[in-house]
C-alpha positions, 0 to 999 in steps of 0.5 A, spaced: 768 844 761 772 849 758 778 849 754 783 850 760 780 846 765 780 839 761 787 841 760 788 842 766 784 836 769 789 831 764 795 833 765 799 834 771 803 840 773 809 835 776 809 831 768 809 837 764 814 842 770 819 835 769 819 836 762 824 842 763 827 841 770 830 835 774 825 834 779 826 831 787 821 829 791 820 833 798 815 830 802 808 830 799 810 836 794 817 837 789 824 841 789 829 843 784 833 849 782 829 855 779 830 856 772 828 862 772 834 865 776 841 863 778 840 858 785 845 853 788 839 851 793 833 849 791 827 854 792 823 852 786 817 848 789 811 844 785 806 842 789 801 835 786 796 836 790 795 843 789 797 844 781 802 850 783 809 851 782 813 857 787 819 859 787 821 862 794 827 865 792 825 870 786 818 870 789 815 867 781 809 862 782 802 859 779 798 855 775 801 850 769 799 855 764 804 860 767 809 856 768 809 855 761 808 862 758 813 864 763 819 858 760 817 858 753 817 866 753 809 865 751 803 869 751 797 865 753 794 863 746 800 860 745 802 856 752 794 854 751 796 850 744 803 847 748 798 844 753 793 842 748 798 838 745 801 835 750 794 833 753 790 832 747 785 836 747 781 839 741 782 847 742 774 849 741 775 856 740 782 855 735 782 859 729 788 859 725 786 866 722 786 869 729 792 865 732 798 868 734 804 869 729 809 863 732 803 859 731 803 861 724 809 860 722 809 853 726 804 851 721 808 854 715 813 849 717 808 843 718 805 843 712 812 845 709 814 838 711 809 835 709 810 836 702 817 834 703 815 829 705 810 826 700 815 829 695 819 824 697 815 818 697 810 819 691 814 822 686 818 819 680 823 826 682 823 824 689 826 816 687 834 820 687 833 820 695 829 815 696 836 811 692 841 816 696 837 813 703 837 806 701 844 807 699 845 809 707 841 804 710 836 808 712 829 805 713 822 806 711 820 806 719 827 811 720 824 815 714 816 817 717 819 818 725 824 823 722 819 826 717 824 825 712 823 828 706 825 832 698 825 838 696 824 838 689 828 842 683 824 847 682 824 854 684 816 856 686 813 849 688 813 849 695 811 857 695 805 855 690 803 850 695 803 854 701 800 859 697 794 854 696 792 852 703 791 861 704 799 863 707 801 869 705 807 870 701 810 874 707 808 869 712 811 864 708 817 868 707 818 870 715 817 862 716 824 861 712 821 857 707 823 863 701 829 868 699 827 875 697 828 876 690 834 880 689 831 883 682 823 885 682 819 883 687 816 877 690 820 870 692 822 863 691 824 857 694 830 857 699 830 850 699 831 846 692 833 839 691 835 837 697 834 832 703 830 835 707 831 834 715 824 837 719 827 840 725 823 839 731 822 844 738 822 840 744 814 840 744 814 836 737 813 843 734 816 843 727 820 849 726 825 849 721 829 845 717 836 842 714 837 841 707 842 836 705 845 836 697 844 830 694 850 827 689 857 832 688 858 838 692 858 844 686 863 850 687 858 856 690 853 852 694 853 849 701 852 842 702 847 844 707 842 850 708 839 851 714 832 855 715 835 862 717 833 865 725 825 866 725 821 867 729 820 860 732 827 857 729 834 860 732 839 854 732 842 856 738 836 854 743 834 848 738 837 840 738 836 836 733 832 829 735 831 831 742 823 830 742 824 823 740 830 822 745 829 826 751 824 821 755 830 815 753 834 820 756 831 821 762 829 814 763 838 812 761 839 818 765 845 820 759 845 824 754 848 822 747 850 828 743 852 826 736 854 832 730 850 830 725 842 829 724 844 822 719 847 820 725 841 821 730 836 817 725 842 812 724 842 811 731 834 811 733 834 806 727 837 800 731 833 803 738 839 807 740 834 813 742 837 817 747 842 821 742 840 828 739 844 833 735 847 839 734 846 839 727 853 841 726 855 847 729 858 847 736 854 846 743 852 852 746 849 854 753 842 855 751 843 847 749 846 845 754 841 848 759 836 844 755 839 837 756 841 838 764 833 838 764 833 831 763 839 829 765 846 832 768 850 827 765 852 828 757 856 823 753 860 826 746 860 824 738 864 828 735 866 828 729 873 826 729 876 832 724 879 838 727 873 841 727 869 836 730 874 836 735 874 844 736 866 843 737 866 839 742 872 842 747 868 848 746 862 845 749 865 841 754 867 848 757 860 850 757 857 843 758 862 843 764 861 851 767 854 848 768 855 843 773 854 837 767 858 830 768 861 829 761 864 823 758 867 823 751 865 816 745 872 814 742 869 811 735 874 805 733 879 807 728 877 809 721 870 811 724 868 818 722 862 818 725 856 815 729 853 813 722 858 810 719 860 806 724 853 804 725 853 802 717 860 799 717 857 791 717 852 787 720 855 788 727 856 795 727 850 797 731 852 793 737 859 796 735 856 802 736 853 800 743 861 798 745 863 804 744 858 808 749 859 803 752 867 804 754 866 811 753 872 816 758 871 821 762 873 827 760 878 828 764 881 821 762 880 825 754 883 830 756 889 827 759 890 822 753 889 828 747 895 833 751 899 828 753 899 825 746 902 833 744 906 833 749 913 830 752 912 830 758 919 829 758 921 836 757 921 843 762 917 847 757 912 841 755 910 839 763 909 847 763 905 847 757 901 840 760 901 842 767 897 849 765 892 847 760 890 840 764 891 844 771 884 849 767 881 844 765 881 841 773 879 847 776 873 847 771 871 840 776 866 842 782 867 836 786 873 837 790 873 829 791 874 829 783 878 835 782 883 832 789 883 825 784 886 828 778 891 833 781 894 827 784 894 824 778 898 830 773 903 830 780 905 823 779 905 822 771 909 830 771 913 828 778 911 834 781 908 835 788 901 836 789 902 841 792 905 846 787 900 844 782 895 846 788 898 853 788 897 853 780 891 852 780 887 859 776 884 861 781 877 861 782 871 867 786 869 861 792 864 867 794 856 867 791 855 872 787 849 875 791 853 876 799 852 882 801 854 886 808 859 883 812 859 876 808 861 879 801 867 881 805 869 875 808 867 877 815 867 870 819 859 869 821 858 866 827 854 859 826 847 859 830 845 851 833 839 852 828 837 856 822 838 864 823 833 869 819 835 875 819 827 877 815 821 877 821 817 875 815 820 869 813 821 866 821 812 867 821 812 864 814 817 857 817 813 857 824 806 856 820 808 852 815 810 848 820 805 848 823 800 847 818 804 841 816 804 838 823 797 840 827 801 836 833 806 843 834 801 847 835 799 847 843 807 848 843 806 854 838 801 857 842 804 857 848 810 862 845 807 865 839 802 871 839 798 874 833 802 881 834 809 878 833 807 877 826 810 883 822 806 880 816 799 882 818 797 876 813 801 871 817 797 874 823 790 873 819 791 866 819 794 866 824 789 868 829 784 864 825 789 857 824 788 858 833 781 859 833 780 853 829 784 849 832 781 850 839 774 849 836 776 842 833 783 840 837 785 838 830 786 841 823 783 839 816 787 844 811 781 843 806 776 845 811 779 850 814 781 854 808 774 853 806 772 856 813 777 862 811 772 865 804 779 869 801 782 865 795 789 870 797 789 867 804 787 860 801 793 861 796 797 863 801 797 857 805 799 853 799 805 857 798 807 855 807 805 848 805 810 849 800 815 852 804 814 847 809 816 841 805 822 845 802 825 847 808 823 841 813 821 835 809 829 831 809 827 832 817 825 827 822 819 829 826 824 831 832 829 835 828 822 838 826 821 840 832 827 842 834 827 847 828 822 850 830 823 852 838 828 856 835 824 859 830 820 861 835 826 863 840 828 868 834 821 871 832 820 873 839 828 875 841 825 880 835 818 882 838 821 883 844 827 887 842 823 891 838 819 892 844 825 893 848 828 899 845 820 903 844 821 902 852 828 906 852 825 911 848 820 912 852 823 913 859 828 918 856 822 922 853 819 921 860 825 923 864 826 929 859 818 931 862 820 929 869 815 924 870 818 920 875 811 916 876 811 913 868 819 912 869 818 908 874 813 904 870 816 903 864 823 902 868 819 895 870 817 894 864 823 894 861 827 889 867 820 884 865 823 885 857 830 885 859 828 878 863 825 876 857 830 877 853 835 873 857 831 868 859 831 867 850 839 868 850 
């Protein structure tokens, strides 16, 4: 067995696709958003049976394997180590010197924390951080989950000691482990004399790391230094803790974001697990798209500072722009952070729980923090709240909640709802991808059933359907010929799906793609199956049925029209050559069409 089929054999599709996006069940197979373009409606499909994952809407499918080249942003070597790990399977043919750069630079970083850590734990220099973390409270348990580790006061020892396990210089450097020296050549050690922080991908990868000053801050160096942008590490696609955290996230289904990695270790230390962090810079959209594929709902620490607050109102815009339900964590006074809370006493952890436990809505935050500044007695402070709360509402996407905090502001300013109302900033309700009469505005007449204007995806729901449900087939038959299929593909199995069927008068999927001997139409089939639970699996058998008959009316209202203006076209040329006979004819063919056509209407 290869590589990639014992991979394949130990993960499934669904577990590995749900790491990145929230799935929902559709009959026998799953739906969500595609990540891989901007939807409102759920297109993106992942089947259990079959393995597979397609997206209707951008047209992108396949295999696990391509699911997460595409993603991660990978090539296949390093979408087969991803997959290896998560599966546990030993790569036969790895070799660290043919393996790509990420993955060097990944085990750079790998055995960069390992020496942190050893340093940390075994050395007489290291005793410094151990005290500092004792001090902390910081267990033994905490210190091994979090790798936690100690860079020594020196200025080659790590460089030396990468150097010993066969990385180059340049290597080393490009993982962000060492400085270019300004004068001469060679490196040394970027990170010296420091706690050291591992930080983790979503994978468990190491990719970078935080060093934190122990003791007093000296005038000239920062009380953090962080792995510069590499390769593998760019801080603003990366959350700290949130490999350890995001099945605690997705089981709690919320997310707590804290601004500290001291205050991520604090919180797992007394079993908070659903807590990551920003490592103290502000949220940004690649963040936040990564938590909403866990959870869409995210509750704020921030540190409660002006810069603690200037990070998380720029995040709740952001969070808020995607859809996220965002509440805000008030800590008890004279509480800076989660991790001081959590250290405060003997009951400090369950004060910590208290606090996520009370935490507000955002609109209950904001209201408190604009109000607080302004007087609502005042003309020109009601201006003021009334404009800075009025753009934070409208940024909310349910009109039930949005409705609830208008009214709200309209008492507490005693105005009437509808002034605020008609300020609202205004807001393009039109989605971005209308085109033609609907982009501008033009009232579309509503259809009893689905309308669909392209005649490739009318063939593509009516066998999906019929795949599904072999018992629609006699009614199909009835009403649907081979040549109203545009697609000759659908034709094909079309043709073969009916030939089958009156064979066996039922419909083994697995057999009769097995009687077709063509992977294309093979995977084709597993595309309609597909199509059919997106389209169709919220639908009794009898709404099913409904749908269907008029899918069949509209693809042969098209098959006929198009042969209806072939025959005009023909009984002008007739009559342009004087044919009486063939006008005749083709007049009568025409009336049997036009019949057809009203019978259809």
């Amino acid at each position: 067995m290869s590589d990639v089929e014992d991979i394949k054999n130990r993960l499934d599709i669904v577990d590995v696709v749900r790491e990145y996006v929230q799935l929902k069940q559709a009959g026998t197979n799953w739906k969500a958003c595609c990540p891989f373009h901007n939807e409102k409606t759920p297109s993106f499909m992942v089947s259990k049976d079959k393995q597979i994952w397609h997206c209707f809407g951008c047209g992108e499918g396949g295999d696990v394997f391509s699911f997460i080249q595409k993603i991660e942003g990978v090539e296949f070597a390093e979408a087969l180590r991803i997959l290896a790990d998560k599966a546990g399977v030993k790569l036969s043919n790895y070799n660290p010197e043919v393996s790509n750069q990420k993955t060097k630079l990944m085990d750079i970083c790998e055995s960069a924390a390992n020496f942190f850590h050893q340093y940390l734990l075994k050395s007489e220099a290291g005793k410094i951080a151990r005290d500092y973390l004792e001090k902390r409270g910081i267990g033994s348990m905490e210190i091994e989950q979090f790798k936690l580790g100690y860079a020594p006061n020196s200025w080659d020892a790590l460089l030396n000691a990468l150097k010993k396990k066969g990385f180059s210089e340049q290597d080393i450097f490009l993982a962000g482990m060492t400085v270019k020296k300004e004068r001469g050549v060679g490196f040394y050690d970027r990170f010296r004399e420091r706690l050291m922080f591992p930080i983790w991908d979503v994978h468990s990868n190491i990719i970078g790391f935080t060093g934190r000053i122990l003791g007093p801050e000296k005038e000239g160096v920062g009380k953090y230094v962080n792995t510069p942008q590499t390769q593998v590490y760019d801080k603003s696609r990366v959350i700290y803790g949130l490999n350890f955290a995001k099945q605690e996230i997705r089981k709690n289904d919320l997310a707590i974001m804290v601004e500290g990695n001291m205050d991520v270790v604090a919180s797992h230390g007394v079993s908070v697990n659903n807590v990551v962090a920003t490592s103290g810079t502000a949220m940004t959209i690649e963040q936040i798209k990564l938590l909403k594929r866990y959870s869409e709902n995210l509750a704020l620490a921030f540190d409660s500072d002006p810069a603690g607050e200037s990070a998380a109102d720029r995040g709740i815009d952001l969070a808020l722009a995607e859809g996220m339900n965002i509440r805000i964590i008030v800590l008890p006074k004279g509480f800076k952070d989660p991790d001081e809370l959590i250290k405060s006493s003997s009951g400090g952890a369950d004060k910590w729980r208290e606090a996520i436990k009370n935490s507000q809505s955002i609109m209950e935050y904001f209201f408190d923090k604009i109000l607080n500044k302004y007087d609502k007695e005042k003309v020109e402070d009601k201006k003021k709240i009334a404009e800075i709360l009025l753009s934070k509402i409208t940024k909310i996407h349910n009109q039930v909640e949005q409705t609830h905090w208008i009214q709200k502001l309209a008492e507490l300013l005693r105005v009437k709802e509808e002034i605020l109302r008609s300020s609202l900033p205004k807001k393009d309700a039109r989605p971005s991808n209308l085109r033609g009469e609907q982009a501008k505005g033009l009232k579309i007449e509503e259809k009893p059933f689905k309308t669909v204007a392209n005649k490739d995806i009318l063939g593509e729901e009516i066998l999906a359907l019929a795949l599904k449900n072999s018992g629609f087939l006699p009614k199909i038959i009835e009403k649907v010929l081979p040549e109203m299929f545009s697609n000759p593909q659908l034709a094909d199995i079309y043709k073969k799906l009916v030939s089958y069927y009156n064979k066996y008068t039922d419909v083994d999927l697995d057999d009769f793609k097995n009687t077709l001997a063509d992977e294309n139409l093979a995977s084709y089939i597993n595309q309609l199956l597909l199509l059919a639970d997106k389209e169709f699996s919220e639908l009794d058998k009898d709404k099913q049925e409904d749908e269907l008959l008029g899918l069949m009316d509209y693809l042969q209202k098209n098959y006929l029209t198009e042969i209806r203006s072939g025959l005009i076209a023909e009984i002008r040329k007739a009559e342009g050559s004087n044919d009486k006979k063939r006008v005749e004819e083709l007049t009568e063919e025409l009336q049997y069409c036009n019949a057809k056509l009203l019978k259809i209407n």
